[in-house]
FIMAR-249789 format. One record per residue: x, y, z of N, C-alpha, C, O in turn; residue in three letters. Coordinates in steps of 0.1 Angstrom, whole numbers, plus 5000, padded with zeros to 4 digits. Example, Ala and Ser with C-alpha at 12.3 -4.5 7.8 and 13.67 -1.06 7.14 Angstrom:
2
513249435078512349555078513249675078514249675085ALA
512849785071513749895071512950005079513450115080SER
This chain:
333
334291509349333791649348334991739347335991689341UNK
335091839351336391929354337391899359337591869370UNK
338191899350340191839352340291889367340191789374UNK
340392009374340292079383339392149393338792249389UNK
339292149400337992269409338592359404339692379399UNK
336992439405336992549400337692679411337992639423UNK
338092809408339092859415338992889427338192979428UNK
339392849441339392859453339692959462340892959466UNK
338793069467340193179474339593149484338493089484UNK
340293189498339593129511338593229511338493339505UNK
337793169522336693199527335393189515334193209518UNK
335793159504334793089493334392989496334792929506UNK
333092929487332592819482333592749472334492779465UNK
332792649476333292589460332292629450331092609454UNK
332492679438331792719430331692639413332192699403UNK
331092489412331292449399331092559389330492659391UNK
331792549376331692569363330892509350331492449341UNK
329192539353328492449349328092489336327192429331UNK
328692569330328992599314329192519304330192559297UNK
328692409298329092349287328592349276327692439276UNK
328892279265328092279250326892229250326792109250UNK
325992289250324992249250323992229236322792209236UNK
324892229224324692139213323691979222323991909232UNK
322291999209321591839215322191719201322791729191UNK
321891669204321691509188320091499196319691489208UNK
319591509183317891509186317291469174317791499164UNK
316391389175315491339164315491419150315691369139UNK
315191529154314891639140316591719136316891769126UNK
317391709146318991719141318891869140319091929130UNK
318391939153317892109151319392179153319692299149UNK
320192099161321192179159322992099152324192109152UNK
321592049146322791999134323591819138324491749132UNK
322691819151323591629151322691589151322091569162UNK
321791539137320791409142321191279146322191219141UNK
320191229157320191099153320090979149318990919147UNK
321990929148322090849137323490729142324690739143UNK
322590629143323390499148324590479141324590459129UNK
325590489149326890439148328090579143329290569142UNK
327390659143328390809141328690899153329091019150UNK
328590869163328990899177329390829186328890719189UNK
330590909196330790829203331490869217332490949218UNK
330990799229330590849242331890819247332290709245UNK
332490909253334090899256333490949277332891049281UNK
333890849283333290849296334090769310333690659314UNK
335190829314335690779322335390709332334790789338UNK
335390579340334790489346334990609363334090619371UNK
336290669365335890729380335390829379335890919385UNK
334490859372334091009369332491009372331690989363UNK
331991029386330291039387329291069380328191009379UNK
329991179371328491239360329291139349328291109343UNK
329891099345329991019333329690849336329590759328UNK
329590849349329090699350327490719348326790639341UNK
326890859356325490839347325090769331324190689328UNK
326190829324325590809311325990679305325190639296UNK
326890619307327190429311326290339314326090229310UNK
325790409325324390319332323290349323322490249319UNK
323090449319321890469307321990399296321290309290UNK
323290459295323390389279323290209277323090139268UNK
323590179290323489999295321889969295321389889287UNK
320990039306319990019305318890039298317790009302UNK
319290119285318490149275318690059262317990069252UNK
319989969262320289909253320989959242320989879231UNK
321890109242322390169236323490099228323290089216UNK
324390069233325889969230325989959216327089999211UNK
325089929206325189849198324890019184325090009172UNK
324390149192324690239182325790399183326190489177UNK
325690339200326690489204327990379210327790289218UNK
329490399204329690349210330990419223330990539226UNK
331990309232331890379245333890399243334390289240UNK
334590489243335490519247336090529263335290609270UNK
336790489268337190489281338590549285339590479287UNK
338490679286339590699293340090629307339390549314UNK
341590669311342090599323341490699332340890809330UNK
342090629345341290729360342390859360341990969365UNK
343490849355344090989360344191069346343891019335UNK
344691199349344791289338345991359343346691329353UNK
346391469334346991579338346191739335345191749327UNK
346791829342345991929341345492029329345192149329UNK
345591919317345091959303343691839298342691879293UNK
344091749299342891649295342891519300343991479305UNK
341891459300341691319300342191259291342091319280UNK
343391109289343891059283343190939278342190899281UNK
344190889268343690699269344590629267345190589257UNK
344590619283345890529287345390389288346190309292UNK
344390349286343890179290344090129273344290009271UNK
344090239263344090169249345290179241345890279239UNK
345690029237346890039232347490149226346890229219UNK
348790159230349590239221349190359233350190399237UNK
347990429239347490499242346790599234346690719236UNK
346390549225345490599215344090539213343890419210UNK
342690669214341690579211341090489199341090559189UNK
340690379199340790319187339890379176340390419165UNK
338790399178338090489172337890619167337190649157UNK
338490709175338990869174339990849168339990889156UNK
341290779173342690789167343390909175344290989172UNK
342690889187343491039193344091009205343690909211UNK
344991079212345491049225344891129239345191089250UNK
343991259238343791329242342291339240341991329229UNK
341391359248340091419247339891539243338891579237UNK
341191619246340991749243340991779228340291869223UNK
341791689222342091699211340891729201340691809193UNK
339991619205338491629198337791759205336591769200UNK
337891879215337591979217338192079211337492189209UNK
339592059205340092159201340292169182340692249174UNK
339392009179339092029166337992079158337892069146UNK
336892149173335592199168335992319176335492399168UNK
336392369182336692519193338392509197338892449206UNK
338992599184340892549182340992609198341392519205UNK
340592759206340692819213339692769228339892839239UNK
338892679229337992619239338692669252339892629254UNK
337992749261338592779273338392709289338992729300UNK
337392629284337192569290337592419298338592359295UNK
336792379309337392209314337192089302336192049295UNK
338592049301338091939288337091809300337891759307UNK
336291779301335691719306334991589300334991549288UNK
334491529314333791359305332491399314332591459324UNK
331391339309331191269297331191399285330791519286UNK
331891319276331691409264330991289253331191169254UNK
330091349242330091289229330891349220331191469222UNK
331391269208332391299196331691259186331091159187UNK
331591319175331091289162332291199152333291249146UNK
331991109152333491049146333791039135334890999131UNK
332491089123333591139113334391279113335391289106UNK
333991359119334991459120335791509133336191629136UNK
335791399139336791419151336091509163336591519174UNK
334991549159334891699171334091639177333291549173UNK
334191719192332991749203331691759200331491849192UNK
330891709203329591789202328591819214327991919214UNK
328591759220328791819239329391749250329991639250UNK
329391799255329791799274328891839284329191879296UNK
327491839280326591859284325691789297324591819301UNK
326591679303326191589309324691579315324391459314UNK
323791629320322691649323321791619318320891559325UNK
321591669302320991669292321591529281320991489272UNK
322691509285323191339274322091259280321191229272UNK
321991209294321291149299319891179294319691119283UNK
319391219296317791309293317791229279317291109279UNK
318491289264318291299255318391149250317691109240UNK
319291079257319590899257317990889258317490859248UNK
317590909265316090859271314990889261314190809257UNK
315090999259313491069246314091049237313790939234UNK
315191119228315491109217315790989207315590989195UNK
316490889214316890799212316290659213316690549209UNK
315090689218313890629214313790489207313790379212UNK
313490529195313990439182314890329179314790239170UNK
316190339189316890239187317590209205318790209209UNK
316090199213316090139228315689979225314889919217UNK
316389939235316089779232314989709236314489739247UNK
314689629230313489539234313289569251314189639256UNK
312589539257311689579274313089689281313489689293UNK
313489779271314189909277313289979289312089959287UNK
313590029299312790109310312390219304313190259296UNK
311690289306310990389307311790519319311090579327UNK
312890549318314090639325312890739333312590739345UNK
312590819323311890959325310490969320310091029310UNK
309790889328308590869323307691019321307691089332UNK
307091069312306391189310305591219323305791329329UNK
304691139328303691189339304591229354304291319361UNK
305691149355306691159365307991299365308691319375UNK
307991359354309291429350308991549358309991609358UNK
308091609365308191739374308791659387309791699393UNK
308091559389309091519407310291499406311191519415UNK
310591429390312291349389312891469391313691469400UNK
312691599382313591709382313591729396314691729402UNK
312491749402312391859417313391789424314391839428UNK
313091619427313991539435315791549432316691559440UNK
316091569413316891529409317891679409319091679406UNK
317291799414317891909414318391939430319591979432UNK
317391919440317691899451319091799455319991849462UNK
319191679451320391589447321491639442322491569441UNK
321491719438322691799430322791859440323291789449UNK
322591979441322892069453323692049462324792099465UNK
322891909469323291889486323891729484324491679494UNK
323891689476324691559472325491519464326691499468UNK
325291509452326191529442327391599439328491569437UNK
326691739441328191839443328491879458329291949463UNK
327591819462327691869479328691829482329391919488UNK
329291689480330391599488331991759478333091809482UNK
331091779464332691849464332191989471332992049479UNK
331692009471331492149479332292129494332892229498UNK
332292029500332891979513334491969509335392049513UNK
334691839499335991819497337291969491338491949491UNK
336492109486337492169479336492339485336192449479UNK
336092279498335892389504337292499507338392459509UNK
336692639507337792709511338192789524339192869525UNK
337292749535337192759549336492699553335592649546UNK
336692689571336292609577334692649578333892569582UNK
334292769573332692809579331992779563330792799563UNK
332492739550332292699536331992549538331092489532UNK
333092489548332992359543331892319555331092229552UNK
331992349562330592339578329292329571328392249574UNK
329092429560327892499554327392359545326192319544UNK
328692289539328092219530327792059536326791979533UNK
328892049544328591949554327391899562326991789567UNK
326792019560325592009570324391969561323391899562UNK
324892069551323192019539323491909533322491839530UNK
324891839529324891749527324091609535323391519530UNK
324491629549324091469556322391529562321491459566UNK
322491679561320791639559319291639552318091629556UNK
320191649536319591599528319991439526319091379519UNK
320991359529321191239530320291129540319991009537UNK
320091209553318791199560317091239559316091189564UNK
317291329551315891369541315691209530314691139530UNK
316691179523316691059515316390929523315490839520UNK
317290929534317390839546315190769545314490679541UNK
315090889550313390929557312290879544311190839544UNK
313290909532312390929522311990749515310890709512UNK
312990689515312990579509312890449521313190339518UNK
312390489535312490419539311190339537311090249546UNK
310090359526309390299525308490269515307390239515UNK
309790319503309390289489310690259482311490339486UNK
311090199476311890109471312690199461313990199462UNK
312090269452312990379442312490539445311390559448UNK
313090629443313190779446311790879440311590999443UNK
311490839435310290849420308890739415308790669405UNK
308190749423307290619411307690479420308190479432UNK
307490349412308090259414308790169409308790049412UNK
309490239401310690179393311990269390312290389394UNK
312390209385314490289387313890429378312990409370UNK
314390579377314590659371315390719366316090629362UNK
315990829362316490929360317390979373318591009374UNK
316290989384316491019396317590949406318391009414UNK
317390799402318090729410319090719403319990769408UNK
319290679395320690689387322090809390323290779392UNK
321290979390321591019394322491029414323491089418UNK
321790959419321690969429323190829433324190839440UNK
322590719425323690639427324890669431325490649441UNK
325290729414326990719412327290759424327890699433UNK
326890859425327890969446327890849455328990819460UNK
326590759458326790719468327690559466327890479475UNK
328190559451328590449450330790459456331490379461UNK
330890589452331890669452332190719473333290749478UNK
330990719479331090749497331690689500332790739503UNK
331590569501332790519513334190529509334990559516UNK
334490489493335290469491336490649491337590679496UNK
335490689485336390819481335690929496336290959507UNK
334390969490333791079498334791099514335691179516UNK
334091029520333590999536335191009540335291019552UNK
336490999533337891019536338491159532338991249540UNK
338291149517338891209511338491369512339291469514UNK
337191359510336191489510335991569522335691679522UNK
336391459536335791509552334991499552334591609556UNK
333591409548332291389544332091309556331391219553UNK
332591319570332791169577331791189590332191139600UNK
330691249591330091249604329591069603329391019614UNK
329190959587329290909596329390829578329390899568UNK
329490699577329990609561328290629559327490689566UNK
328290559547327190539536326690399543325490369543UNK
327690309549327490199554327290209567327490099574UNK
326790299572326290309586324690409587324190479596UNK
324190379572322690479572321890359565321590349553UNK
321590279577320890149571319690129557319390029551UNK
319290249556318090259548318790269531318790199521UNK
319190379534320290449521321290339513321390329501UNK
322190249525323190179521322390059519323089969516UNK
321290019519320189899514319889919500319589829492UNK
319990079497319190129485320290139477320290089466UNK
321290179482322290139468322690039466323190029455UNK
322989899476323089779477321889729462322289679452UNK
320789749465319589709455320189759443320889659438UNK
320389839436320589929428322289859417322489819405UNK
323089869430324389789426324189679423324989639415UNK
323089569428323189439425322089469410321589369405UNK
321889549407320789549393321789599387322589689389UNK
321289479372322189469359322189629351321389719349UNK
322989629350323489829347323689929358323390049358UNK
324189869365324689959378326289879382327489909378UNK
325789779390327189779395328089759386329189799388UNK
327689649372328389609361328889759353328989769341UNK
329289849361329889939353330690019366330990129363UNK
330889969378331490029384332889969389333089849390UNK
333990079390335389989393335690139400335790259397UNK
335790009415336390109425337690139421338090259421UNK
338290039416339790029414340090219409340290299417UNK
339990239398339790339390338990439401339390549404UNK
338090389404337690539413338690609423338990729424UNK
338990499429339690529442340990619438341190719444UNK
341890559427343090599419342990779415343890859418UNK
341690799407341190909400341491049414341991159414UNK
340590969427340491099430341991099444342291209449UNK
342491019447343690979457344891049448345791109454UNK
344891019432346491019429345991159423346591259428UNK
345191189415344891319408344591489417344891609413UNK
343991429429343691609436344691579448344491559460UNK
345991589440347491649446347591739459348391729468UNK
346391839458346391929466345691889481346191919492UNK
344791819481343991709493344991579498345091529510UNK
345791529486346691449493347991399482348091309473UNK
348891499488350391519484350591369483351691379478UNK
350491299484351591179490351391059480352190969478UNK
349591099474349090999460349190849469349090739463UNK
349390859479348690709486347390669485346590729491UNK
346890549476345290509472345190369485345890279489UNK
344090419488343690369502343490239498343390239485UNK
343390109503343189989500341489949501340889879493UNK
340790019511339589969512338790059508339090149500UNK
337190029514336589959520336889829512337789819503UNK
336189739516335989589508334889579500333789529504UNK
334989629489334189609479332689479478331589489472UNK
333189379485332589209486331189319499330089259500UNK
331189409503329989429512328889469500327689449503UNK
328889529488327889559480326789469478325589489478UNK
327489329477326789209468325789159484324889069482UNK
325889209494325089129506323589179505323489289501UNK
322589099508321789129508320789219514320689249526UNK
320189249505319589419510318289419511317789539512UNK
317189289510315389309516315189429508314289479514UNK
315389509497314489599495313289529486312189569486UNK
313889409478312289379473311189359476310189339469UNK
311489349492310289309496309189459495307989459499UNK
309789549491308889679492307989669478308289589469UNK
307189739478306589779465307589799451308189889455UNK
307889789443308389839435309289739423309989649428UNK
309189769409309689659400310789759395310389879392UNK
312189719392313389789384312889839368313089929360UNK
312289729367312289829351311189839346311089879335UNK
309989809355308489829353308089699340308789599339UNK
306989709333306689589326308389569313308289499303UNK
309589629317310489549306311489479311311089429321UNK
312889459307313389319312314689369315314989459308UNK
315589339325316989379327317789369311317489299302UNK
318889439311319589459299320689309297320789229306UNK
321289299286321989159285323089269292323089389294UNK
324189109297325389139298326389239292326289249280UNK
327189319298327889409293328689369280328689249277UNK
329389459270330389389263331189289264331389259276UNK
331889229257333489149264334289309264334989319274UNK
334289389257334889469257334489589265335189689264UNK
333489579272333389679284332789619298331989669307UNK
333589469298333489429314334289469320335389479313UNK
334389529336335389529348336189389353335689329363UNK
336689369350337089249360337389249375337489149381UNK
337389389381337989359392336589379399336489359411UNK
């Protein structure tokens, strides 16, 4: 998302900058990107929360094979996301070194956070959003047409007033909550967010303690959302943020639910602490001068087992888990 928090004076909030292009790629191409398999391409950094959303979509819908995935590295400088993981450090596809670059070849003047997730139209180099909220969404409806054989049903139509209501509430007090905490600008800013945070985490806690997914009973929109943050708590949050009244691994219900979630094919297969931990320890300088990346938690606690099957509820409803990731977009570590 944003190279930076947004500007901090004490006694403020943190206040995101949720301004982006909100250009769609949509079936009918209303604002000029239709779509069209193999002329776009999702540039999405693996430590980045909201761009891990659209990785896990694009996995569990079977996307791979017409959008394809650019990976910047975990750190940046205070101009853009790079691509430092691809030879030479250039992306192979773009031909570019910078994210920004593809921003500043549709908007020369863009004032904005070069941010991920972005899409690029790759014959002409440019942006076409940063819209992250809505990539997801549009992966799901628009894209339709070229979902894979027993693809899930993300945002199922009868369900989409609870997903949003659930999935807005999550933002607020979770998603940006943890930064509302971490890049608070006083002690009575960061108390405020602290508090809605772990008691909407206990609202969650209460909520799933006896239905298996957040929505319905199968994976959504919802939970996806919900994941990335909590996949990112122990490691980053709960230290780095002061998020620490108590781990993600000490709220038996919650840390079951993302256990479930992590062990299903298009979740954890796209997560690398490695890169998380790096992104937010060596990059927000200002939280910790010293760019020391913490060694733990131990990763090996995700894979233990978590009884949520035994509750009601099927991951992808009548369709089938997604194949194996790329060779070219597995984690190793």
């Amino acid at each position: 998302m944003s190279l930076t928090p947004s500007y901090i004076q004490p006694g403020l909030d943190f206040n995101r900058d949720t301004n982006y292009i909100e250009d769609r790629i949509t079936r009918d191409g209303r604002d000029g990107w239709p779509v069209e398999p193999g002329r776009y391409r999702l540039v999405a950094a693996r430590a980045c929360p909201w761009a891990n959303r659209t990785t896990i979509v694009r996995r569990l819908l079977g996307l791979e094979s017409v959008i394809s995935l650019g990976l910047p590295g975990p750190t940046h400088d205070k101009n853009s996301w790079t691509f430092d993981l691809d030879q030479g450090g250039v992306d192979p596809v773009l031909g570019i070194e910078r994210l920004q670059q593809a921003f500043f070849a549709r908007f020369p003047d863009y004032p904005r956070g070069i941010t991920v997730p972005a899409i690029i139209d790759v014959p002409t180099g440019k942006v076409v959003t940063n819209n992250y909220p809505q990539i997801t969404l549009d992966f799901e409806t628009e894209w339709v047409k070229y979902h894979r054989a027993g693809a899930p049903d993300l945002y199922p139509q009868g369900l989409r007033a609870e997903i949003d209501e659930v999935a807005e509430l999550i933002f607020h007090d979770v998603n940006n909550g943890v930064y509302k905490c971490g890049f608070a600008g006083s002690q009575e800013s960061y108390e405020r967010a602290y508090d809605a945070l772990f008691a909407r985490l206990d609202w969650l806690e209460e909520r799933l303690t006896g239905q298996r997914y957040l929505v319905g009973d199968t994976i959504t929109e919802a939970d996806i959302r919900l994941f990335t943050t909590l996949a990112r708590f122990d490691a980053v949050y709960h230290g780095h943020f002061k998020c620490n009244r108590n781990k993600l691994s000490e709220m038996p219900v919650l840390w079951a639910y993302a256990r479930d979630l992590f062990q299903t094919p298009g979740f954890g297969d796209t997560i690398d602490f490695d890169q998380i931990k790096k992104h937010y320890y060596v990059t927000h300088v200002d939280i910790n001068p010293s760019g020391i990346v913490p060694k733990g938690p131990d990763a090996a606690t995700w894979l233990a087992p978590h009884s949520r099957a035994d509750l009601d509820g099927r991951p992808f409803g009548t369709g089938t888990p997604p194949e194996a990731p790329l060779p070219t977009e597995r984690i190793t570590n």
